[in-house]
PDB file with SEQRES, HELIX, SHEET and CRYST1 records, atoms N, CA, C and O in Angstrom:
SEQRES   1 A   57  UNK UNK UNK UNK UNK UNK UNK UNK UNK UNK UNK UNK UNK          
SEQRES   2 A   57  UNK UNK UNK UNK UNK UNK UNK UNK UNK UNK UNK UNK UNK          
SEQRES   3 A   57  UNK UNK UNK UNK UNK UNK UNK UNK UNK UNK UNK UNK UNK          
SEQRES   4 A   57  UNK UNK UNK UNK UNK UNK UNK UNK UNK UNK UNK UNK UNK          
SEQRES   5 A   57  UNK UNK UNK UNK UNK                                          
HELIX    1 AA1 UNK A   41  UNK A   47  1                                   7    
CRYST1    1.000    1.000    1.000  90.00  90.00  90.00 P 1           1          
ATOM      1  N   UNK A   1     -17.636  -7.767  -2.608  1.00  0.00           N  
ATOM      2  CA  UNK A   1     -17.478  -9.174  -2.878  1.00  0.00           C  
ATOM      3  C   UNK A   1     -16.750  -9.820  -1.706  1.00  0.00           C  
ATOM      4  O   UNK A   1     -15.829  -9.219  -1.153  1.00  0.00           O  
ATOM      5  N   UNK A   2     -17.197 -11.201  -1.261  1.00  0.00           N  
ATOM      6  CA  UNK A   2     -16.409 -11.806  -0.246  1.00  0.00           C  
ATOM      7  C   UNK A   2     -15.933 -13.243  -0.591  1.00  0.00           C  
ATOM      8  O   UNK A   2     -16.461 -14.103  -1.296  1.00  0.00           O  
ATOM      9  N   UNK A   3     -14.793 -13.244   0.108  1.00  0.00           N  
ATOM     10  CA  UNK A   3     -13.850 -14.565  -0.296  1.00  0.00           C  
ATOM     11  C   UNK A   3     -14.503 -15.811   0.452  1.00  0.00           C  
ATOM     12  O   UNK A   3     -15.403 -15.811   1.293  1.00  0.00           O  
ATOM     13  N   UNK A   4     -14.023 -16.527   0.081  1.00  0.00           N  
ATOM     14  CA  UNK A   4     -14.153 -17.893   0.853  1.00  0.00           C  
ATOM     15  C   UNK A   4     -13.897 -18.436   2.344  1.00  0.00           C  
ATOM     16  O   UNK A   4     -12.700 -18.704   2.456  1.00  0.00           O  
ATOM     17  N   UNK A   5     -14.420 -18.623   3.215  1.00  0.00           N  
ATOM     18  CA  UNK A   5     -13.020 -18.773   3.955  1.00  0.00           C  
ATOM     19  C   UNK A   5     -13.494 -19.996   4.770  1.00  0.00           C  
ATOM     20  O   UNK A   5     -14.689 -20.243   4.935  1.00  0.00           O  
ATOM     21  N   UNK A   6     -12.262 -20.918   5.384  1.00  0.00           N  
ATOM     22  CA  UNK A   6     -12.756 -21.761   6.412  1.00  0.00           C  
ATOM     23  C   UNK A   6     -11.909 -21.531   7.491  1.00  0.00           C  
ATOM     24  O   UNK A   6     -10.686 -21.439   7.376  1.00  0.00           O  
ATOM     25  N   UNK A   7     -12.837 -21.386   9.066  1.00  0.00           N  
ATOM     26  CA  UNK A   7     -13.279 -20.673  10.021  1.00  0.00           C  
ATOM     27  C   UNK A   7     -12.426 -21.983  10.609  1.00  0.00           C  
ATOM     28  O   UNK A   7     -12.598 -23.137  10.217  1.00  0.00           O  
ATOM     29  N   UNK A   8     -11.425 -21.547  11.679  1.00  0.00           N  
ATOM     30  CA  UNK A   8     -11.118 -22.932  12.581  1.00  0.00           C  
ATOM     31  C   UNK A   8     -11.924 -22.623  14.128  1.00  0.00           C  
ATOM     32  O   UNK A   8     -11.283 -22.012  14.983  1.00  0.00           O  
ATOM     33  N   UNK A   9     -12.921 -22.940  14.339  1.00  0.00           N  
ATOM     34  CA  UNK A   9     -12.870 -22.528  15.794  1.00  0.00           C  
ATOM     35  C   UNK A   9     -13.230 -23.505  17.113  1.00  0.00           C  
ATOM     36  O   UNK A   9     -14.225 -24.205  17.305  1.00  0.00           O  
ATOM     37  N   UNK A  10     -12.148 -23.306  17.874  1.00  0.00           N  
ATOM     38  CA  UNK A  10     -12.358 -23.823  19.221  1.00  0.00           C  
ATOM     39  C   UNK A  10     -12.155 -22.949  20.049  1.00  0.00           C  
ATOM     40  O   UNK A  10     -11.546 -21.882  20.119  1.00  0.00           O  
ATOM     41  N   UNK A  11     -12.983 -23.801  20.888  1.00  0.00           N  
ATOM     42  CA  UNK A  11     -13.768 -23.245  22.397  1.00  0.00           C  
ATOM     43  C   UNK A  11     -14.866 -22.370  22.044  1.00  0.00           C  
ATOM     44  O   UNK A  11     -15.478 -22.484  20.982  1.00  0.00           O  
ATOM     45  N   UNK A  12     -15.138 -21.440  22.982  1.00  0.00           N  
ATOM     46  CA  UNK A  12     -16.626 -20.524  23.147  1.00  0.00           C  
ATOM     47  C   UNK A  12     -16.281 -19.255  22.070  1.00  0.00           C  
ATOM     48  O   UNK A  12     -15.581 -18.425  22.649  1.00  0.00           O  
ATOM     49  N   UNK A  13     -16.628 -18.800  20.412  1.00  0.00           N  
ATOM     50  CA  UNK A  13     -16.378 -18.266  20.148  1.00  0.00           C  
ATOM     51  C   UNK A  13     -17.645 -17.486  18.978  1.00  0.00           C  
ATOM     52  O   UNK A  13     -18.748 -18.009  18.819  1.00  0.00           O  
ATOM     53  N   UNK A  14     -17.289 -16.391  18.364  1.00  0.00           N  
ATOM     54  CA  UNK A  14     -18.824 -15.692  17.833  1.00  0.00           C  
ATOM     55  C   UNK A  14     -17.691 -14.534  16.399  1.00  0.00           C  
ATOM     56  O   UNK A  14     -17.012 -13.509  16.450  1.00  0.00           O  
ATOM     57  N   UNK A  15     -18.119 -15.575  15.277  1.00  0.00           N  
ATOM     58  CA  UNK A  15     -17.221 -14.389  14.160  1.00  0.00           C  
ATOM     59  C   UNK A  15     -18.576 -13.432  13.251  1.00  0.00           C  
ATOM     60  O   UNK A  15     -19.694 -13.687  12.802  1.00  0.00           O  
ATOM     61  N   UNK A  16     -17.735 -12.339  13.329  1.00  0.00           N  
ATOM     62  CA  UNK A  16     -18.143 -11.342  12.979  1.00  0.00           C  
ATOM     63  C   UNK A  16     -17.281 -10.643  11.734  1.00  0.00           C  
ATOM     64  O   UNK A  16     -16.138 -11.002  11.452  1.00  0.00           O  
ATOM     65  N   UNK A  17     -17.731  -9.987  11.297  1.00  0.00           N  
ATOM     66  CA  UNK A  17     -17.296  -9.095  10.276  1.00  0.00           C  
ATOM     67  C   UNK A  17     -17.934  -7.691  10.309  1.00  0.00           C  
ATOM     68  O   UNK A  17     -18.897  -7.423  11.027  1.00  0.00           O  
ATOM     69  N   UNK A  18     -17.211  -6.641   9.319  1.00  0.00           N  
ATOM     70  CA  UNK A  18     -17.921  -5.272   9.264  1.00  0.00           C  
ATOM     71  C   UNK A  18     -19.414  -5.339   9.317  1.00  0.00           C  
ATOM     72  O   UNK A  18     -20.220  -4.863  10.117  1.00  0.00           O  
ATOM     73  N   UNK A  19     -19.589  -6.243   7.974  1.00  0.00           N  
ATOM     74  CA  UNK A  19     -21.175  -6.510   7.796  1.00  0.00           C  
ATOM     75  C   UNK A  19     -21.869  -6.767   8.977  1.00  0.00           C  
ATOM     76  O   UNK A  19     -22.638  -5.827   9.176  1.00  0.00           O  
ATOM     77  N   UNK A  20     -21.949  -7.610   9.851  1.00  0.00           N  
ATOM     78  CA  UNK A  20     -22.396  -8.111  11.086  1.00  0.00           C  
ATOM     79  C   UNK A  20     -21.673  -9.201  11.353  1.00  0.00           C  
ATOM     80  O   UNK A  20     -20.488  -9.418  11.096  1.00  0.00           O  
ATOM     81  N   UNK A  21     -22.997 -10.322  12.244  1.00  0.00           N  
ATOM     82  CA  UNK A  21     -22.124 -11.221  12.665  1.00  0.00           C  
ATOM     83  C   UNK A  21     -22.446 -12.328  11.533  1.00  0.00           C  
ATOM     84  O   UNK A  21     -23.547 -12.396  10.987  1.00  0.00           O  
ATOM     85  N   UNK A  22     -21.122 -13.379  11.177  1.00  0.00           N  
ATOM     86  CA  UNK A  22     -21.808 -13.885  10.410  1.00  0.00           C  
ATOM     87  C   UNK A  22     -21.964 -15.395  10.849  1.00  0.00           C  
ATOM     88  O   UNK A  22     -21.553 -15.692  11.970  1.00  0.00           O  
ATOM     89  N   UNK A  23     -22.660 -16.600   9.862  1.00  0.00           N  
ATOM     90  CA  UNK A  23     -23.507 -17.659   9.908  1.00  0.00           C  
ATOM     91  C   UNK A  23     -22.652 -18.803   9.826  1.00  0.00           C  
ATOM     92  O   UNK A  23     -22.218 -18.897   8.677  1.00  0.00           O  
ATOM     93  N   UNK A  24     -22.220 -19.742  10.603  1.00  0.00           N  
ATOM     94  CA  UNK A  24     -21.393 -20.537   9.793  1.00  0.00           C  
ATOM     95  C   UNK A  24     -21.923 -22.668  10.017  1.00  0.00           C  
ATOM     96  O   UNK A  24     -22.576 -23.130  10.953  1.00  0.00           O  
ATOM     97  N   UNK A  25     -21.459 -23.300   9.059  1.00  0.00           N  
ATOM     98  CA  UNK A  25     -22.124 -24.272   9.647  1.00  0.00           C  
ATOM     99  C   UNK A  25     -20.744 -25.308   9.567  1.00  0.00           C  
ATOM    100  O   UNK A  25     -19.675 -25.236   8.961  1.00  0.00           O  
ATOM    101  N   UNK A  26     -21.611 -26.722  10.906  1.00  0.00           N  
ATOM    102  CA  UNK A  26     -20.457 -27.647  11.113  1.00  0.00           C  
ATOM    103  C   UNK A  26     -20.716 -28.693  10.040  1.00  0.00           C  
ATOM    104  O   UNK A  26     -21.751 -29.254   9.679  1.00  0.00           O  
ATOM    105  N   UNK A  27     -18.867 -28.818   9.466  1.00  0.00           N  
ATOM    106  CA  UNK A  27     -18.807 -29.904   8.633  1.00  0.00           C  
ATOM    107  C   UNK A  27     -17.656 -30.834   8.833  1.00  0.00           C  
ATOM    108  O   UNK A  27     -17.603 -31.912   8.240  1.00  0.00           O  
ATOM    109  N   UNK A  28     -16.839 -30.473   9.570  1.00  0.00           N  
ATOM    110  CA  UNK A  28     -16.144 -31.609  10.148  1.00  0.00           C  
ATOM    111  C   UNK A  28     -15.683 -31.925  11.171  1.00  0.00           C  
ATOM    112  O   UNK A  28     -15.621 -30.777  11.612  1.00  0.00           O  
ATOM    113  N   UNK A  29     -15.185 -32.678  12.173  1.00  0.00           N  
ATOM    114  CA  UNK A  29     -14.730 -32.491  13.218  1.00  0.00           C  
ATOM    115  C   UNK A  29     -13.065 -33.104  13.261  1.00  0.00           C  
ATOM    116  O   UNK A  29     -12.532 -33.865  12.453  1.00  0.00           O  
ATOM    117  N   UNK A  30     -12.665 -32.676  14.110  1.00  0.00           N  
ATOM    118  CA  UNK A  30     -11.079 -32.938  13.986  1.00  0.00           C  
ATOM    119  C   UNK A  30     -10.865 -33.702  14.996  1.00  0.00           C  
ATOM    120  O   UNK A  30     -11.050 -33.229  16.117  1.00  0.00           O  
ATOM    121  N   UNK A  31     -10.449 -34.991  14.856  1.00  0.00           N  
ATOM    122  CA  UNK A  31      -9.945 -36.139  16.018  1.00  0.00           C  
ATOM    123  C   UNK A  31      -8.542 -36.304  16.018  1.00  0.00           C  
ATOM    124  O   UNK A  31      -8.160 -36.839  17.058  1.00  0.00           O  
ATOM    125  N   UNK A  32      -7.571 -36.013  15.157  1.00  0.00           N  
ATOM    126  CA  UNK A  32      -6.400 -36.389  15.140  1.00  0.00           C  
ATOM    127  C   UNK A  32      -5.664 -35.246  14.810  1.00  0.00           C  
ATOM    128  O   UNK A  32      -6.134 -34.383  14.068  1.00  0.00           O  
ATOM    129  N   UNK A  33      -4.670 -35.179  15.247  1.00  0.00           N  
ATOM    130  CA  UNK A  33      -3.343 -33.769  15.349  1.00  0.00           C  
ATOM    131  C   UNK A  33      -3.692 -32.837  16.245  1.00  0.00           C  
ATOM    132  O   UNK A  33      -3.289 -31.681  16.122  1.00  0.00           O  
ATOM    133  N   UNK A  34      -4.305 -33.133  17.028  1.00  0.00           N  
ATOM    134  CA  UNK A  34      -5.374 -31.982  17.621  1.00  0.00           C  
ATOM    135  C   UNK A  34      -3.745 -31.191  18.352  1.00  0.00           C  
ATOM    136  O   UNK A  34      -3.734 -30.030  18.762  1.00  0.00           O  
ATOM    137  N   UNK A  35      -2.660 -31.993  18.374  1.00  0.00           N  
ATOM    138  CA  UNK A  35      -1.374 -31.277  19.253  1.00  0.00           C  
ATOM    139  C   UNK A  35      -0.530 -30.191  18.238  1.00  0.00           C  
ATOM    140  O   UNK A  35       0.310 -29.312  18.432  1.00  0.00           O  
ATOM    141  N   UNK A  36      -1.148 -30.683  17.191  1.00  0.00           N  
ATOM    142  CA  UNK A  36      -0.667 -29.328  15.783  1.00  0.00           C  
ATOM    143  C   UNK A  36      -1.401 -28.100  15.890  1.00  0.00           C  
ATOM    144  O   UNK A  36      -0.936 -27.000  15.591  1.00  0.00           O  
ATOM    145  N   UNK A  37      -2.673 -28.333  16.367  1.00  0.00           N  
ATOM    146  CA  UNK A  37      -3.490 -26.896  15.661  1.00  0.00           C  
ATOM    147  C   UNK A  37      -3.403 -25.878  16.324  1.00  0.00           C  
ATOM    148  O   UNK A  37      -4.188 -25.027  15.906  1.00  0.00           O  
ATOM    149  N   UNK A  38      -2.453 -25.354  17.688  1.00  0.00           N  
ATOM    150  CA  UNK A  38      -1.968 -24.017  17.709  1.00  0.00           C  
ATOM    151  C   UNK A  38      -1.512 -23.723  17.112  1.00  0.00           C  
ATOM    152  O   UNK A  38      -1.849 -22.680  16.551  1.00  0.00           O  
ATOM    153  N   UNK A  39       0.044 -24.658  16.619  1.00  0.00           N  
ATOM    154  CA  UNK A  39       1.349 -24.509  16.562  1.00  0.00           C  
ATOM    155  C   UNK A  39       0.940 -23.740  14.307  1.00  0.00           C  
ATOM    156  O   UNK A  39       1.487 -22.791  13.745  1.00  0.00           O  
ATOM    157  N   UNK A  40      -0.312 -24.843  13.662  1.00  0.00           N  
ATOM    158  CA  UNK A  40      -0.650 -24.633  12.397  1.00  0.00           C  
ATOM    159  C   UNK A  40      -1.385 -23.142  12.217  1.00  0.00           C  
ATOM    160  O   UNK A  40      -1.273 -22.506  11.169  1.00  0.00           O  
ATOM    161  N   UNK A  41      -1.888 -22.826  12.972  1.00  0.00           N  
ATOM    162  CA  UNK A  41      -3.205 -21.356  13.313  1.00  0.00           C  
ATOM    163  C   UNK A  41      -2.109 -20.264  13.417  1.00  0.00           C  
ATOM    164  O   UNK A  41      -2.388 -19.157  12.958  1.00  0.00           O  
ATOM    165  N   UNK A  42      -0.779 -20.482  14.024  1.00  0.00           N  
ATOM    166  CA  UNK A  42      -0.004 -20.084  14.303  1.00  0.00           C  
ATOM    167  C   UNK A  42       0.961 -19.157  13.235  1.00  0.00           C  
ATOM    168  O   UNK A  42       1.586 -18.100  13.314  1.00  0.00           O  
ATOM    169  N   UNK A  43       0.642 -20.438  11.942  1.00  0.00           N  
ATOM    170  CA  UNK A  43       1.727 -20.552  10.525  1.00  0.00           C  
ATOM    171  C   UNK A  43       1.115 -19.808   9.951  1.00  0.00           C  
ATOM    172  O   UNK A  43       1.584 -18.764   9.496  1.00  0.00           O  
ATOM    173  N   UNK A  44      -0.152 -20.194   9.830  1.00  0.00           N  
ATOM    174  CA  UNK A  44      -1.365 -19.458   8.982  1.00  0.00           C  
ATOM    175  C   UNK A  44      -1.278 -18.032   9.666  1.00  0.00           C  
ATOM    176  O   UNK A  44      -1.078 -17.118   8.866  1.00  0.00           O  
ATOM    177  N   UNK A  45      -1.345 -17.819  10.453  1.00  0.00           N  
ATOM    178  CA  UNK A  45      -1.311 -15.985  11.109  1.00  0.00           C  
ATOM    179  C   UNK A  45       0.064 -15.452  10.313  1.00  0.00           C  
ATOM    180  O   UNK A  45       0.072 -14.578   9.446  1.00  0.00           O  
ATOM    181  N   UNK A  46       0.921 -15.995  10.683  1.00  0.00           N  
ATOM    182  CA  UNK A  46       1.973 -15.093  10.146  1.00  0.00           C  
ATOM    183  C   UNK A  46       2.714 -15.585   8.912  1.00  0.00           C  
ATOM    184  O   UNK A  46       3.377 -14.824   8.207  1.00  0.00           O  
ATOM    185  N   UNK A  47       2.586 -16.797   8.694  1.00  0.00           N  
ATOM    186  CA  UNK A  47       2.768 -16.735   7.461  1.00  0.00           C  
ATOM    187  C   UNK A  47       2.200 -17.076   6.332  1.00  0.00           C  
ATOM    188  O   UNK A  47       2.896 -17.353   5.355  1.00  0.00           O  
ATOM    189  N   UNK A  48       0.905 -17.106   6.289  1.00  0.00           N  
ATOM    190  CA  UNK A  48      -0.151 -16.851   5.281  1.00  0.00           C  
ATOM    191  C   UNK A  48      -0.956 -18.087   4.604  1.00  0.00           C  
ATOM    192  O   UNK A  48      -0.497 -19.219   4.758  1.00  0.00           O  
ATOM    193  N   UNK A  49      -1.604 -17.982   4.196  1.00  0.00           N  
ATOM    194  CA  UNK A  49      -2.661 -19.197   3.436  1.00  0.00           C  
ATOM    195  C   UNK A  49      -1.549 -20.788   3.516  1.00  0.00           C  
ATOM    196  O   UNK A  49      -0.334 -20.832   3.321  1.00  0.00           O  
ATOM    197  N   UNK A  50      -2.378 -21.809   3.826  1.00  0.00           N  
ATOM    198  CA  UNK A  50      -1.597 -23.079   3.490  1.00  0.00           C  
ATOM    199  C   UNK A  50      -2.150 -23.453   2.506  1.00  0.00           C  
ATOM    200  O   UNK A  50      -2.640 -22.432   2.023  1.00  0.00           O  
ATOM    201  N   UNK A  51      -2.512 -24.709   1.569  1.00  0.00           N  
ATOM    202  CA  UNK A  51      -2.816 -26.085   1.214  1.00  0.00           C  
ATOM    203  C   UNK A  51      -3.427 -26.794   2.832  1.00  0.00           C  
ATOM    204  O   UNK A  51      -3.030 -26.830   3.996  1.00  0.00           O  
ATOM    205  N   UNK A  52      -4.805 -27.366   1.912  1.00  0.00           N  
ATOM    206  CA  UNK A  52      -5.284 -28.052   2.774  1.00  0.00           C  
ATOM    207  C   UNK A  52      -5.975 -29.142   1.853  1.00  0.00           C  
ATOM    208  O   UNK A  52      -5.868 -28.973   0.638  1.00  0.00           O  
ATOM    209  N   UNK A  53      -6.789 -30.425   2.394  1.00  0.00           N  
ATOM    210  CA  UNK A  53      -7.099 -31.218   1.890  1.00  0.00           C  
ATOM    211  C   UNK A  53      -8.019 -31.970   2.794  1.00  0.00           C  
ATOM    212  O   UNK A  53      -7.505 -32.331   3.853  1.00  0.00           O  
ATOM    213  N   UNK A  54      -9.591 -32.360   2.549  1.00  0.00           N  
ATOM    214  CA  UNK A  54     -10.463 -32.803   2.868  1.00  0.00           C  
ATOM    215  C   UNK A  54     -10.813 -34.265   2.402  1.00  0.00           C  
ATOM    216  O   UNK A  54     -11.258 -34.382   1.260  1.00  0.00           O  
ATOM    217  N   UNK A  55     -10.631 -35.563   3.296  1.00  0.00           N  
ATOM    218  CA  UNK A  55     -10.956 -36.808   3.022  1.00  0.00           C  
ATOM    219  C   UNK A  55     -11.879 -37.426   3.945  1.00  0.00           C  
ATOM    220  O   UNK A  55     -11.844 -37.660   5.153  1.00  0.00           O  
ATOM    221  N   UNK A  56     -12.980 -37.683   2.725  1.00  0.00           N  
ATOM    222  CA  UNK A  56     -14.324 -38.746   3.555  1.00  0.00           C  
ATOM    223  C   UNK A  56     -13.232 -39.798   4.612  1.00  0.00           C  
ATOM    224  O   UNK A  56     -12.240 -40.366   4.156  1.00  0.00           O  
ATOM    225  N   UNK A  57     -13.679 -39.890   6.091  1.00  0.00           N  
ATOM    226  CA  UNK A  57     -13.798 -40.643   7.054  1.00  0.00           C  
ATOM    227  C   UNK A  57     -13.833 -42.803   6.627  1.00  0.00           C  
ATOM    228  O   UNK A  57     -13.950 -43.612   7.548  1.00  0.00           O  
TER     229      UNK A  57                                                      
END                                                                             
């Protein structure tokens, strides 16, 4: 069984899993905080799942 997950990726990148590689598609793009999202990718690595929240444009 596999979880959910949403994929952050920037720059030139290719995710994979045991299974192979897998499929993913674009649904949003990020224009604002863009000076957070090491520092957030960062939180999430070591200290685990956040809260997040998705609002129509």
């Amino acid at each position: 069984m596999s979880e959910t997950e949403i994929l952050v990726a920037y720059g030139p990148c290719c995710f994979a899993s045991k299974a192979g590689q897998l499929a993913g598609n674009h649904f949003l793009t990020i224009r604002e905080g863009l000076d957070r999202l090491a520092k957030t990718g960062r939180a999430v690595l070591w200290e685990g799942a956040k809260p997040i929240t998705f609002r129509a444009g």
